[in-house]
MDAnalysis code that builds the backbone (N, CA, C; Angstrom):
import MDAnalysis as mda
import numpy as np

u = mda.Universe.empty(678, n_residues=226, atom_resindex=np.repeat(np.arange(226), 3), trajectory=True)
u.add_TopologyAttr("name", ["N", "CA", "C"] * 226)
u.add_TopologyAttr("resid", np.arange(1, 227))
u.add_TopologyAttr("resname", ["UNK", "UNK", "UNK", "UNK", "UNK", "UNK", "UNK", "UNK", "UNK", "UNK", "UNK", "UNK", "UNK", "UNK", "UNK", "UNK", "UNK", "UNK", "UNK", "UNK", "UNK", "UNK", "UNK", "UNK", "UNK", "UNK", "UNK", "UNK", "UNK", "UNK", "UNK", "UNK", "UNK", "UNK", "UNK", "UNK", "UNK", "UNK", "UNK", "UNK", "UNK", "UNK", "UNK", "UNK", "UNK", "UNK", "UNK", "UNK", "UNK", "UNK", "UNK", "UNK", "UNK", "UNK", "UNK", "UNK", "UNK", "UNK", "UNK", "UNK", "UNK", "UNK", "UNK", "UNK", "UNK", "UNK", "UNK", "UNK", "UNK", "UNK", "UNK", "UNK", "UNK", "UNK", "UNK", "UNK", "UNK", "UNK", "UNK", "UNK", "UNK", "UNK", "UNK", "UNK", "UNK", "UNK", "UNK", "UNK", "UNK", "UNK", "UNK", "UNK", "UNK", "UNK", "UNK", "UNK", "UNK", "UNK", "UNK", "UNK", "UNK", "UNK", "UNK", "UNK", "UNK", "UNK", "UNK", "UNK", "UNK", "UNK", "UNK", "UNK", "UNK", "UNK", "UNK", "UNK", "UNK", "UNK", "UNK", "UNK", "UNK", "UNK", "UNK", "UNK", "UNK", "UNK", "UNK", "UNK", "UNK", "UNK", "UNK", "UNK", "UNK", "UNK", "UNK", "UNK", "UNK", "UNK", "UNK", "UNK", "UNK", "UNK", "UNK", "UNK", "UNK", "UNK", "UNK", "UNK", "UNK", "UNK", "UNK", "UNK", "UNK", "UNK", "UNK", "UNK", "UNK", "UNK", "UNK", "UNK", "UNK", "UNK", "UNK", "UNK", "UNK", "UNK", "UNK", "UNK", "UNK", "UNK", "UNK", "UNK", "UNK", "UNK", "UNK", "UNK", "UNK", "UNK", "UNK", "UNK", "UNK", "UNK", "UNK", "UNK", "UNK", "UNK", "UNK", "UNK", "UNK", "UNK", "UNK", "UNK", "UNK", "UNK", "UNK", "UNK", "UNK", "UNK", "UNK", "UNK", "UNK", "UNK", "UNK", "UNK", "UNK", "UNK", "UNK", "UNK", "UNK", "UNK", "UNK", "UNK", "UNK", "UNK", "UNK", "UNK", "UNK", "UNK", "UNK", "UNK", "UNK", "UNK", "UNK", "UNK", "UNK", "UNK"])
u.atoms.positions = np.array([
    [223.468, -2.894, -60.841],
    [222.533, -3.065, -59.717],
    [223.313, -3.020, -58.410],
    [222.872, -2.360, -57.505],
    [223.578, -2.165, -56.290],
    [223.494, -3.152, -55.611],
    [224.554, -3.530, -54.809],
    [224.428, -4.929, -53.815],
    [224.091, -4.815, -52.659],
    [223.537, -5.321, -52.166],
    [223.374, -5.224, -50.634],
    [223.124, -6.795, -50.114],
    [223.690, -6.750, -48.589],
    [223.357, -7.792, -48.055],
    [222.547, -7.905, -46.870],
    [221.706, -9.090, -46.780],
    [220.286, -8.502, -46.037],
    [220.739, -8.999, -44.370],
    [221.398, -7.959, -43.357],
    [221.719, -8.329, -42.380],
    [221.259, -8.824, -41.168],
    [219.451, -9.034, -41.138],
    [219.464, -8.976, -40.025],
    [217.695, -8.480, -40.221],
    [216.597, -8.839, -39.330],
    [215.400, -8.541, -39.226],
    [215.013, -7.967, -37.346],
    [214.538, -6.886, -37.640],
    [214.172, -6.384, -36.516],
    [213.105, -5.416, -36.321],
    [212.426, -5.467, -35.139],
    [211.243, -4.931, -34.423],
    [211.405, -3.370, -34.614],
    [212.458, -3.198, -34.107],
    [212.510, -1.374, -34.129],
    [213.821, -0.916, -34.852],
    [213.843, 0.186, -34.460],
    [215.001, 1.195, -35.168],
    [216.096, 1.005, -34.588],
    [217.261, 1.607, -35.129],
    [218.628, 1.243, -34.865],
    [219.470, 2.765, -34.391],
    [220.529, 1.934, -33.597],
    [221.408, 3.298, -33.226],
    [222.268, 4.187, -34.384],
    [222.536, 5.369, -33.940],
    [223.336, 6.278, -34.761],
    [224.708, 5.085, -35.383],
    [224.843, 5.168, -36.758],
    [225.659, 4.097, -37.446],
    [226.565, 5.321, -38.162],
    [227.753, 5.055, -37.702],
    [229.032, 6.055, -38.308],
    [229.619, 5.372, -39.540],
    [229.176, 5.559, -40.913],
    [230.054, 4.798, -42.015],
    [230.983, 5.833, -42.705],
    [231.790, 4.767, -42.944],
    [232.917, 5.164, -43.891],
    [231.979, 6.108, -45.422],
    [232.495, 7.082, -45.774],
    [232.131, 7.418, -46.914],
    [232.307, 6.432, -48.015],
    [230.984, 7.118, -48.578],
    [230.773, 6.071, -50.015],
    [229.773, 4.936, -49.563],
    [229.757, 4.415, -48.143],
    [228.674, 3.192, -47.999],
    [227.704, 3.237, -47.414],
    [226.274, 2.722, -47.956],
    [224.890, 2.977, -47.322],
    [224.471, 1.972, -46.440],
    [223.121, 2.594, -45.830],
    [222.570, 1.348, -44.971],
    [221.273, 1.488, -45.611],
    [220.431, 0.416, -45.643],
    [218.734, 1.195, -45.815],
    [218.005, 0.010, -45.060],
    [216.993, 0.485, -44.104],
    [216.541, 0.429, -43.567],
    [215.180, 0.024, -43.922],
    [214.316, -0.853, -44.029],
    [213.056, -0.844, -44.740],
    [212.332, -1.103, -43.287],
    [211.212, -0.076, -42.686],
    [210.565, 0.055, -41.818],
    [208.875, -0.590, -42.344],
    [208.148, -1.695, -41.808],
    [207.526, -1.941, -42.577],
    [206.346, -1.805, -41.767],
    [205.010, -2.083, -42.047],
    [203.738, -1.597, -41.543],
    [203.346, -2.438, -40.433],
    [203.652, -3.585, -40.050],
    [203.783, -4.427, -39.435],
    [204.559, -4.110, -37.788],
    [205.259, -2.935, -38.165],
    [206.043, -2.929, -36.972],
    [207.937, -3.224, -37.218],
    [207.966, -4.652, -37.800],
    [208.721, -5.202, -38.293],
    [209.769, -4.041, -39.651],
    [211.186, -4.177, -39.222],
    [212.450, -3.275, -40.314],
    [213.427, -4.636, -40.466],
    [213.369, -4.559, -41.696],
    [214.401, -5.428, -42.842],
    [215.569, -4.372, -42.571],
    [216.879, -4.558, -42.724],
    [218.459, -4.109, -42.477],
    [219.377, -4.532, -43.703],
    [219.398, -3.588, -44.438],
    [220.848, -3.885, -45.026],
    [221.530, -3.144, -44.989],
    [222.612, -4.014, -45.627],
    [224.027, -3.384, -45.507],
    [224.563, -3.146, -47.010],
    [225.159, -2.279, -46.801],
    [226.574, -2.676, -48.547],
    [227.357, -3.772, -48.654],
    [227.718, -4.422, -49.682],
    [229.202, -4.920, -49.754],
    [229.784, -4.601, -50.284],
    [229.659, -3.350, -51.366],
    [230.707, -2.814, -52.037],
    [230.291, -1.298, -52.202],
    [231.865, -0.098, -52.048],
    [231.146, 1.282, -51.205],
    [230.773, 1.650, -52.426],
    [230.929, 1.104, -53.889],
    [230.744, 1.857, -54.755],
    [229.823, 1.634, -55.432],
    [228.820, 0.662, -54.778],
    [227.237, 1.078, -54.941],
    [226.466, 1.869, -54.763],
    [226.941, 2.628, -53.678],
    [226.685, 3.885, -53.147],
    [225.969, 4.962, -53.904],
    [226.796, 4.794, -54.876],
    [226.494, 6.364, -56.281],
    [225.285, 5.442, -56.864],
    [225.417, 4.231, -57.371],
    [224.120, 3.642, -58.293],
    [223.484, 3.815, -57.679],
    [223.185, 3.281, -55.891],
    [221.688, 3.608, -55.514],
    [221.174, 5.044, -55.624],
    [221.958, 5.759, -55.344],
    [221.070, 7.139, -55.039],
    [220.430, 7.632, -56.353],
    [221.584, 7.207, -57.658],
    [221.439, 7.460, -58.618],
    [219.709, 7.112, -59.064],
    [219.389, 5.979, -58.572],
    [217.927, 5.362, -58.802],
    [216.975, 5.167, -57.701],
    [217.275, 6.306, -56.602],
    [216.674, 6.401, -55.825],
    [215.953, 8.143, -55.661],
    [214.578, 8.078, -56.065],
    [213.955, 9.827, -56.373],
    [213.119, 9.521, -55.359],
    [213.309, 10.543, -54.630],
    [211.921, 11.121, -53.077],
    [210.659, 11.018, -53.895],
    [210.397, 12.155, -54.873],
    [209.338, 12.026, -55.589],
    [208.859, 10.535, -56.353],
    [209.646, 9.598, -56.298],
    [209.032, 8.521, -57.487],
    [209.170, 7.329, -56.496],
    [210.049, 7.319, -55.167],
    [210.139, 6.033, -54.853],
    [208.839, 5.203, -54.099],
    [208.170, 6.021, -54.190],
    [206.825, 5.132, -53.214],
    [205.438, 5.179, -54.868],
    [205.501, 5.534, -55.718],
    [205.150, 5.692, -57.148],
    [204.716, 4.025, -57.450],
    [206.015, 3.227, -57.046],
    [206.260, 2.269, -57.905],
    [205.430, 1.057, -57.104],
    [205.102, -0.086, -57.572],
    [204.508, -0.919, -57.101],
    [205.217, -1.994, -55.753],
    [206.389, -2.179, -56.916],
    [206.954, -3.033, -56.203],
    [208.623, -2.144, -55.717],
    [209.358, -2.157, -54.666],
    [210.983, -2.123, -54.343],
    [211.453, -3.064, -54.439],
    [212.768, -3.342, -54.908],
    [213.620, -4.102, -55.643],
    [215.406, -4.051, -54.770],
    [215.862, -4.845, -53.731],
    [216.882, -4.999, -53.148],
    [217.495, -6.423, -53.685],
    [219.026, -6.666, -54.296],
    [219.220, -7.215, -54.604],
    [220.806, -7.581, -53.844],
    [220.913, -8.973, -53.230],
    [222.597, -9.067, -53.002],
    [223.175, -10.025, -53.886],
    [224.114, -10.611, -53.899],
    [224.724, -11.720, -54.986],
    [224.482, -12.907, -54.675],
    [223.496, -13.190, -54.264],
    [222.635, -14.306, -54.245],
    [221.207, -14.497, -54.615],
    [220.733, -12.869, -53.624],
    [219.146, -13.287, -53.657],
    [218.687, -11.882, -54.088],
    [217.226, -12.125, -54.956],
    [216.865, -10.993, -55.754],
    [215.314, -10.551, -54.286],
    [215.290, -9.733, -53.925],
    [214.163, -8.928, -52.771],
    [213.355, -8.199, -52.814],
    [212.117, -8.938, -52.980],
    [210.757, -7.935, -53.281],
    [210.071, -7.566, -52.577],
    [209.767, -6.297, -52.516],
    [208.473, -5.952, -51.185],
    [207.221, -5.182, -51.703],
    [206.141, -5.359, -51.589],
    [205.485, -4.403, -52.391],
    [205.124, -2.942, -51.308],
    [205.554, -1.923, -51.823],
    [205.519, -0.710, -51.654],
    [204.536, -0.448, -50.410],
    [203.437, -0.719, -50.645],
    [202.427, -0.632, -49.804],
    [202.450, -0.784, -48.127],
    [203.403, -2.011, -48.066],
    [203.826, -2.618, -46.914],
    [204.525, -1.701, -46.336],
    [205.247, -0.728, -46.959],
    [206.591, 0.150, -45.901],
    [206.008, 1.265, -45.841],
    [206.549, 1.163, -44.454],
    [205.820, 2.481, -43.831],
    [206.934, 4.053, -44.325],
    [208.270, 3.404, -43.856],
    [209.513, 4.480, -43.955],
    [210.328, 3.560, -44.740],
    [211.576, 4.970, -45.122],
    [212.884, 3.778, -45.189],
    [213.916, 5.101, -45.017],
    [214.818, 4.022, -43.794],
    [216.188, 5.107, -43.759],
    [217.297, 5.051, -44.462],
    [217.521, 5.854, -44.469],
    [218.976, 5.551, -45.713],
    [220.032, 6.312, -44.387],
    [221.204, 5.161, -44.152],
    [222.208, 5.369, -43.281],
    [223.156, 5.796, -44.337],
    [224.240, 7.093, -43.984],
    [225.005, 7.465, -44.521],
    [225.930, 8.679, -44.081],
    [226.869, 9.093, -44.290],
    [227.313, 10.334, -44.290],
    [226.782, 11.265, -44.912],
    [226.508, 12.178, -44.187],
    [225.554, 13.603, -44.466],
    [224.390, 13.569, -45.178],
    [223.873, 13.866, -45.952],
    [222.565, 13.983, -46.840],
    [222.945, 13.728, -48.340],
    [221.753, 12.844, -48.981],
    [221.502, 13.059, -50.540],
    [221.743, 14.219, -50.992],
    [221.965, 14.431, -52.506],
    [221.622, 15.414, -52.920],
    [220.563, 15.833, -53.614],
    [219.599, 15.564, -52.391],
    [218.154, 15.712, -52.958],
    [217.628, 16.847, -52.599],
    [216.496, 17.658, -53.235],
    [216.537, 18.895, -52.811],
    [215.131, 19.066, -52.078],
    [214.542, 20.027, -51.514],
    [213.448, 19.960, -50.872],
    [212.781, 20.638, -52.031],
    [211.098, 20.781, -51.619],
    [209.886, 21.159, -52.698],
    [210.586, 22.649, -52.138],
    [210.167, 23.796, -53.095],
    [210.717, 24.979, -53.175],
    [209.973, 25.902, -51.863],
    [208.965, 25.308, -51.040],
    [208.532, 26.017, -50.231],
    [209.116, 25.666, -48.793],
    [209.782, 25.078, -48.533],
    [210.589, 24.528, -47.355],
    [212.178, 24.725, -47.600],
    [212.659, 25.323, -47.067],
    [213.994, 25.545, -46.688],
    [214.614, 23.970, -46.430],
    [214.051, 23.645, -45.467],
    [214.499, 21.978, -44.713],
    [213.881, 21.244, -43.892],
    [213.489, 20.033, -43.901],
    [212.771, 19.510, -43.332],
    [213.984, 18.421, -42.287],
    [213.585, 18.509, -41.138],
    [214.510, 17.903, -39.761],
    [214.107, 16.780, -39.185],
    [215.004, 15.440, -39.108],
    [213.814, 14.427, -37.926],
    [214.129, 14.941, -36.963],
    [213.801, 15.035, -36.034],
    [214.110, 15.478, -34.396],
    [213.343, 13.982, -33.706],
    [214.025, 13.683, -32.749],
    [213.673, 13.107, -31.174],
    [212.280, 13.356, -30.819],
    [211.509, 13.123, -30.045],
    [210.280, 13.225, -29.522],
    [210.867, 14.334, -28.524],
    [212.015, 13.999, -27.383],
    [212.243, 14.977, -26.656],
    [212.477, 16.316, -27.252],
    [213.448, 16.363, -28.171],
    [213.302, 17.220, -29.268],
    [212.228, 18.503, -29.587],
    [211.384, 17.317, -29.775],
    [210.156, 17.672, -30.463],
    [209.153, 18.392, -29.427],
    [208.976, 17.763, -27.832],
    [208.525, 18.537, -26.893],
    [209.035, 20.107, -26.611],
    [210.581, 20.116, -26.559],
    [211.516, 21.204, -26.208],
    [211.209, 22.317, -27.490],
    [211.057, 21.777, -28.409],
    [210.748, 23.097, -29.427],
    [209.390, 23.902, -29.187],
    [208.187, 22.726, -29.056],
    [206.552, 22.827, -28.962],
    [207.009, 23.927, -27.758],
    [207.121, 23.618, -26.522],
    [207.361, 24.755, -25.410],
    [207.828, 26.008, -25.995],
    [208.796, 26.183, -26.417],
    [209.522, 27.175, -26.721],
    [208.967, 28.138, -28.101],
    [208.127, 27.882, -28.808],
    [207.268, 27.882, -29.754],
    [206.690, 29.537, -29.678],
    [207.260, 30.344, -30.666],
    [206.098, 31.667, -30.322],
    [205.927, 31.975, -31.923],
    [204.320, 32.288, -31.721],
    [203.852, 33.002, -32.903],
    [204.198, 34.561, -33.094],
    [204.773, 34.584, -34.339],
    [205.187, 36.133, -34.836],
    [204.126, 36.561, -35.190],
    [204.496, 37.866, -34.541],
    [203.157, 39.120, -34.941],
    [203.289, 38.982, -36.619],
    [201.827, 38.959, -36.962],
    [201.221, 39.487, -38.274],
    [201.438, 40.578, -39.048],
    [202.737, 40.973, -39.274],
    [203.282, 41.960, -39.681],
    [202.783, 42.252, -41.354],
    [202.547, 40.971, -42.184],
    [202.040, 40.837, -43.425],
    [202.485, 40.835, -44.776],
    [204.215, 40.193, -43.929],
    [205.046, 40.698, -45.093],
    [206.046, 38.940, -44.560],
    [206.720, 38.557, -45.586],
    [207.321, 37.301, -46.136],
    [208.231, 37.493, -44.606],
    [207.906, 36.142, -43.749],
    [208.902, 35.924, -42.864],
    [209.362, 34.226, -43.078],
    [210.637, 33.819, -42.382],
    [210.640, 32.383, -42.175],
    [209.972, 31.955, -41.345],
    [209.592, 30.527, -41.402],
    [208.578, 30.176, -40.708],
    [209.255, 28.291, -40.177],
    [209.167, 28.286, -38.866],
    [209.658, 27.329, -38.127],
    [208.468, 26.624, -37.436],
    [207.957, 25.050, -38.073],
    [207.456, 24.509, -37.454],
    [207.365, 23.095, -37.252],
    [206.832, 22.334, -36.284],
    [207.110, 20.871, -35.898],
    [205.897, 19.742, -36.242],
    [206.027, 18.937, -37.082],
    [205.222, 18.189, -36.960],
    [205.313, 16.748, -36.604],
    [204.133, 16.186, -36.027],
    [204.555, 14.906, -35.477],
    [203.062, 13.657, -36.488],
    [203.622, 13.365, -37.241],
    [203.423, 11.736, -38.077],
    [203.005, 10.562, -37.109],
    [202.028, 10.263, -37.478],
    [201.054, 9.266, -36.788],
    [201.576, 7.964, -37.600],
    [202.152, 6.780, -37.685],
    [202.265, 6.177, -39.207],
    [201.305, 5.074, -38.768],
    [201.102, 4.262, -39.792],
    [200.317, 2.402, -39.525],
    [200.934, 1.816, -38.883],
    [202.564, 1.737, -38.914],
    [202.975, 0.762, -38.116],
    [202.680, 1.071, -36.482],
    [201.935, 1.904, -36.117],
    [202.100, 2.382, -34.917],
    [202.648, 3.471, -34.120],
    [203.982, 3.846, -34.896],
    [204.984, 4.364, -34.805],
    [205.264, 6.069, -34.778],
    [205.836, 7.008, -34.022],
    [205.275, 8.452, -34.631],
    [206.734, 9.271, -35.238],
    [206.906, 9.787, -35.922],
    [207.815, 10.949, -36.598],
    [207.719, 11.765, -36.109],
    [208.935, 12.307, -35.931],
    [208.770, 13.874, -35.719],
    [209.585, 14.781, -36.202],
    [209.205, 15.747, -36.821],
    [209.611, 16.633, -37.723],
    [210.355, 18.207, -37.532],
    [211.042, 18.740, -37.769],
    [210.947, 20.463, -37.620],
    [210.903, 20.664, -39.540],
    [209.804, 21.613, -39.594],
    [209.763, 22.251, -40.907],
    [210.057, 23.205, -41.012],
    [211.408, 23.820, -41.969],
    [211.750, 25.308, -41.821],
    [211.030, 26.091, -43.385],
    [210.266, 26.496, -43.412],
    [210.199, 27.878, -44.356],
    [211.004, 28.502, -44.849],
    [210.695, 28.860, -46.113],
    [211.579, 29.550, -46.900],
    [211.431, 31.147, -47.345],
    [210.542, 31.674, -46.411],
    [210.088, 33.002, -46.631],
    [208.615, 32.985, -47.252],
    [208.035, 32.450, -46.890],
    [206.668, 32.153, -47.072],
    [205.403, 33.221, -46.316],
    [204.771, 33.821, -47.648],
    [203.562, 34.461, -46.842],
    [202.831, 34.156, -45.695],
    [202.575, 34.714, -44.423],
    [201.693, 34.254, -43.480],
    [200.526, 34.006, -43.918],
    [199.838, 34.616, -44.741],
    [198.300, 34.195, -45.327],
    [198.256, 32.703, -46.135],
    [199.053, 32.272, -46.542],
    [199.600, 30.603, -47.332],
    [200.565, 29.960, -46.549],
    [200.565, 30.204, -45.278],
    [201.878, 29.289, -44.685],
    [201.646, 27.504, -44.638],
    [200.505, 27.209, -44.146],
    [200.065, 26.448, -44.134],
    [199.392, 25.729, -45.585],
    [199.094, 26.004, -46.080],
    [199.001, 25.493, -47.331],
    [200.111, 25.137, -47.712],
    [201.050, 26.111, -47.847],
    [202.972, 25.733, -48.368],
    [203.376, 24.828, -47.641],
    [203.100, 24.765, -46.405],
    [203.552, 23.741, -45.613],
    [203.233, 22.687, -45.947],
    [201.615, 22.139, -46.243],
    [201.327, 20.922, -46.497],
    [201.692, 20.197, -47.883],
    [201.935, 21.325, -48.942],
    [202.677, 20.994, -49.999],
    [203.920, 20.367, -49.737],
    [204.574, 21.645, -49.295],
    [206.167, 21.250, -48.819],
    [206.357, 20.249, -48.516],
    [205.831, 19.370, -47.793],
    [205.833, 18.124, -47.086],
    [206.237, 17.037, -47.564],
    [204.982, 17.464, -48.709],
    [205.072, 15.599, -49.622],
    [205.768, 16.274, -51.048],
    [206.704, 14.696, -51.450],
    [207.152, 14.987, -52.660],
    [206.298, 14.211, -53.818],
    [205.460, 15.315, -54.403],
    [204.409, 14.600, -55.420],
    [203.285, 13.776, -54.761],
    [203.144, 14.144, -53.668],
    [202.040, 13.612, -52.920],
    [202.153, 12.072, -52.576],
    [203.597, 11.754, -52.349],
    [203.989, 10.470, -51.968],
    [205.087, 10.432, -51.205],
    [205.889, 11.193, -50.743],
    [206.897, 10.998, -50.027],
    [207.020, 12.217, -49.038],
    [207.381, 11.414, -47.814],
    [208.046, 12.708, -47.122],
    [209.130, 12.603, -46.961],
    [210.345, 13.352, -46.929],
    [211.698, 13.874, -47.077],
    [212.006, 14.312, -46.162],
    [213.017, 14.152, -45.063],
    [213.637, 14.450, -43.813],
    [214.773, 14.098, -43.479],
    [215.699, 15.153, -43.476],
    [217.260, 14.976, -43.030],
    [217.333, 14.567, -41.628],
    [217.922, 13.071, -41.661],
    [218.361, 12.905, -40.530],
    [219.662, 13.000, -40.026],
    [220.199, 13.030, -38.798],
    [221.739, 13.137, -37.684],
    [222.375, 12.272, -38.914],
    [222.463, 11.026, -39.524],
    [223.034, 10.571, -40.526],
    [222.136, 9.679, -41.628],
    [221.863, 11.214, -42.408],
    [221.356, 10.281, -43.936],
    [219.777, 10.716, -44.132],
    [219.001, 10.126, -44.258],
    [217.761, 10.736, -44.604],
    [216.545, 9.731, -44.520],
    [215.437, 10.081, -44.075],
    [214.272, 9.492, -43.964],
    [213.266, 10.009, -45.043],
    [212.948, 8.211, -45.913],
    [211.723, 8.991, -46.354],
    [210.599, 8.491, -45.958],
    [209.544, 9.225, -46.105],
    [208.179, 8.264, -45.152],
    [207.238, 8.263, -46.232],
    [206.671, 6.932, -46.351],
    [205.519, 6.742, -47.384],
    [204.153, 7.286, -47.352],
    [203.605, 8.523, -47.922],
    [202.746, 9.168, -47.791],
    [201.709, 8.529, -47.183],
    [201.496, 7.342, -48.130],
    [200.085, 6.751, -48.010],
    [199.895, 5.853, -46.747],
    [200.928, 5.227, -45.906],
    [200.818, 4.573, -43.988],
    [201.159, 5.574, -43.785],
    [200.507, 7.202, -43.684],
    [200.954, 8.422, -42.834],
    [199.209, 8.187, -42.076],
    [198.790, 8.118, -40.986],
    [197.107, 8.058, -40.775],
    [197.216, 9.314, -40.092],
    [197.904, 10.203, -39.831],
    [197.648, 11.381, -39.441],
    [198.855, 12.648, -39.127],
    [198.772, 13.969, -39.549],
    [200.124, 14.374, -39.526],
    [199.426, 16.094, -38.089],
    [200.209, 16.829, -37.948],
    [200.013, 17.559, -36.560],
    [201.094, 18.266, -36.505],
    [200.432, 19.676, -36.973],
    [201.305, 20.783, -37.059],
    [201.383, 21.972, -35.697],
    [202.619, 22.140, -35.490],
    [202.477, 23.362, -34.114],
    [203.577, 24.180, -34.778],
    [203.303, 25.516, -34.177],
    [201.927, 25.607, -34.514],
    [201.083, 25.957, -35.661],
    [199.865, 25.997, -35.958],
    [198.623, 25.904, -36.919],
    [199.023, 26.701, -37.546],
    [199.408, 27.917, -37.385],
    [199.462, 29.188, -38.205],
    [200.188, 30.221, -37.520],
    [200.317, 31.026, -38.152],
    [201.275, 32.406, -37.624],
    [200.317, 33.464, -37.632],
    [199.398, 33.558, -36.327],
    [198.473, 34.165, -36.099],
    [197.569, 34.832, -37.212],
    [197.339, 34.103, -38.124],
    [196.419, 34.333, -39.040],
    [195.263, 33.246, -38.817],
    [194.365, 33.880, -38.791],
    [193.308, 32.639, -38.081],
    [192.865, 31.829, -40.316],
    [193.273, 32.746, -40.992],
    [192.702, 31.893, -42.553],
    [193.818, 31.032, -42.979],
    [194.907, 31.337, -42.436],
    [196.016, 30.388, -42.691],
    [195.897, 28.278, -42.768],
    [194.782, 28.338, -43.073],
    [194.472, 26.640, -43.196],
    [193.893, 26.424, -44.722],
    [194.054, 25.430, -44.358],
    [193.578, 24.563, -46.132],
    [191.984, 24.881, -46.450],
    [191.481, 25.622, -47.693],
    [190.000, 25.523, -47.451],
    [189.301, 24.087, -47.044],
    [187.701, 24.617, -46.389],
    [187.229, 23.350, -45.767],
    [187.754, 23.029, -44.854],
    [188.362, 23.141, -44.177],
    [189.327, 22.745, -42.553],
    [187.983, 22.832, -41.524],
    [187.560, 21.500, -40.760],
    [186.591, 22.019, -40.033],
    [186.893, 22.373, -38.585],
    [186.529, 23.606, -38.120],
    [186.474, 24.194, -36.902],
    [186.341, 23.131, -35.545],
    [187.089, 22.629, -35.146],
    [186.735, 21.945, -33.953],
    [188.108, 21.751, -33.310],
    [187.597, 21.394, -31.977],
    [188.931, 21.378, -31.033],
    [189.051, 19.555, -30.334],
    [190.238, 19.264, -30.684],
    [190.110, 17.670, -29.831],
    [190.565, 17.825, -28.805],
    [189.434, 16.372, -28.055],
    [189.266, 16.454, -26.824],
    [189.652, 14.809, -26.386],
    [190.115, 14.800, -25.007],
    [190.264, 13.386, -24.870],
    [189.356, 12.871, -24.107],
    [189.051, 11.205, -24.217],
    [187.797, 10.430, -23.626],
    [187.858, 10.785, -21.882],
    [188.911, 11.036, -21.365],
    [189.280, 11.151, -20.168],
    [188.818, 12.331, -19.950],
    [188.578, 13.366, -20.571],
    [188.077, 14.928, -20.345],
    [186.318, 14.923, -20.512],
    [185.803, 13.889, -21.067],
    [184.212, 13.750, -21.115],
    [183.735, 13.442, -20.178],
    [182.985, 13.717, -19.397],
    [181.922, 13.908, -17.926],
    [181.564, 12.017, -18.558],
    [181.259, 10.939, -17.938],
    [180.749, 9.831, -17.810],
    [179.647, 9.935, -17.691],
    [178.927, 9.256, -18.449],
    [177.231, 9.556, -18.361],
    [176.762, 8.643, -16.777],
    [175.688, 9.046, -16.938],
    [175.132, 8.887, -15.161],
    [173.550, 7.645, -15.679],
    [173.837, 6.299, -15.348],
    [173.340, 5.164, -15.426],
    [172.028, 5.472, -15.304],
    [172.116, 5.651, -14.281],
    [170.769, 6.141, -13.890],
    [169.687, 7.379, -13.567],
    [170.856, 8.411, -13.985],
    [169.705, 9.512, -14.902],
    [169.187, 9.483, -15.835],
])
């Protein structure tokens, strides 16, 4: 069983953490707002956790299980929104076969790409496909994503995409600057793709309904007394 020691309770997220190879951090981001912090105490837990740690199965389970040499740590699943895993470079976990790679990016990030953003002509033949999405979660909180394609038809991009996303329809998977984010499907309350499609107007999920959002600030105020 891997050890960890529980360092510390906090409101938000933490700065870029440079570790020595071999030792993790994980991060339990919870729905509340509120992230639990641990640490390692020994680097060669390292291999056991990952070893029992699957994108596809870890939000599956009812309960997560953190243990240090004192105290045994239960959370039930439901409660976490994310969890980061601090580390040198990435798992060796692989993405769903329709995504090349999935990226956290910055919000600024995430603006600077949206601008820069052009739809490829409809040529009708397998291109890569580069796009950003931004994660609404329960805790309040938003993600933001770059999704790269793996040579994916323009007529299914979007469909592949929304597959791609989740692992087994419970996890999302995202390489972060150090280590990896996964986000719990089910506190996702809304996800927001740019852009929609690669100028294929059928490129959406069947049933997708036609409408455009609008904000309360853009609605004319009704008139009291007309």
């Amino acid at each position: 069983m891997a050890q960890f020691v529980n360092r510390e309770i906090h409101t938000g997220g933490f700065p870029a953490r440079n570790l020595p190879p071999g030792l993790l951090e994980i991060d339990l981001h919870h729905t509340d707002g509120s992230c639990t912090h641990f640490s390692q105490s020994q680097p060669s837990d390292g291999r056991s956790l990952l070893d029992n740690l699957h994108p596809d199965k870890v939000f599956h389970q009812p309960q997560i299980y953190i243990a240090d040499e004192n105290t045994l740590n239960v959370y039930q699943t439901s409660s976490i929104a994310w969890i980061e895993v601090v580390m040198q470079g990435f798992p060796d976990w692989h993405f769903p076969r329709s995504v090349a790679r999935v990226e956290n990016i910055t919000e600024a990030e995430f603006q600077t790409v949206l601008s820069q953003l052009e739809l490829p002509a409809n040529s009708g033949m397998n291109i890569p496909i580069t796009q950003v999405v931004r994660l609404e979660l329960s805790d309040g909180k938003s993600l933001f994503h770059r999704l790269q394609g793996s040579k994916l038809t323009a007529v299914t991009d979007m469909n592949m995409a929304l597959k791609g996303l989740l692992h087994q329809g419970s996890c999302i998977l995202a390489q972060n600057s150090n280590g990896a984010i996964l986000v719990n499907a089910a506190n996702v309350r809304s996800m927001h793709f740019h852009p929609r499609s690669h100028g294929v107007s059928s490129a959406v999920p069947a049933g997708t309904w036609p409408a455009q959002k609008i904000s309360f600030s853009s609605v004319p105020s009704a008139d009291p007394e007309g």
